[in-house]
N, C-alpha and C positions, 0 to 999 in steps of 0.2 A: 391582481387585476380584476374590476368587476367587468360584469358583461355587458355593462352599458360602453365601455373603454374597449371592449375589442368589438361589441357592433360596428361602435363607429370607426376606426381601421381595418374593417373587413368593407364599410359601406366606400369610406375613401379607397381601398385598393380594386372595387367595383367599379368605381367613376372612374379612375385611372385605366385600367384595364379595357373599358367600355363595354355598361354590364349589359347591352344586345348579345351576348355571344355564353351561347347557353352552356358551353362547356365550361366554359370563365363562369358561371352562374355555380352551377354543379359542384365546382373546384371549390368558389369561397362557402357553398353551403356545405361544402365535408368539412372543411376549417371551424366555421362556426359552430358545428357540432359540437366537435372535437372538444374546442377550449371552452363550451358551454359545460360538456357532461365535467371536466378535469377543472372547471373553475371551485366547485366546492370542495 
């Protein structure tokens, strides 16, 4: 998986979600971390 492939289903589970809501914010930026640091 590159990281351009999980930005963008992290940015769609955002707009789903409704990314006003900072704990929903928080949530997908631990996600993104995660499979950023585990992608290489």
């Amino acid at each position: 998986m590159t990281i351009d492939y999980i930005v963008n289903v992290v940015d769609a589970l955002v707009k789903k979600a409704g990314s006003r809501d900072p704990f929903v914010i928080c949530e997908v930026l631990d996600y993104k971390l995660h499979y950023i640091v585990f992608a290489d």
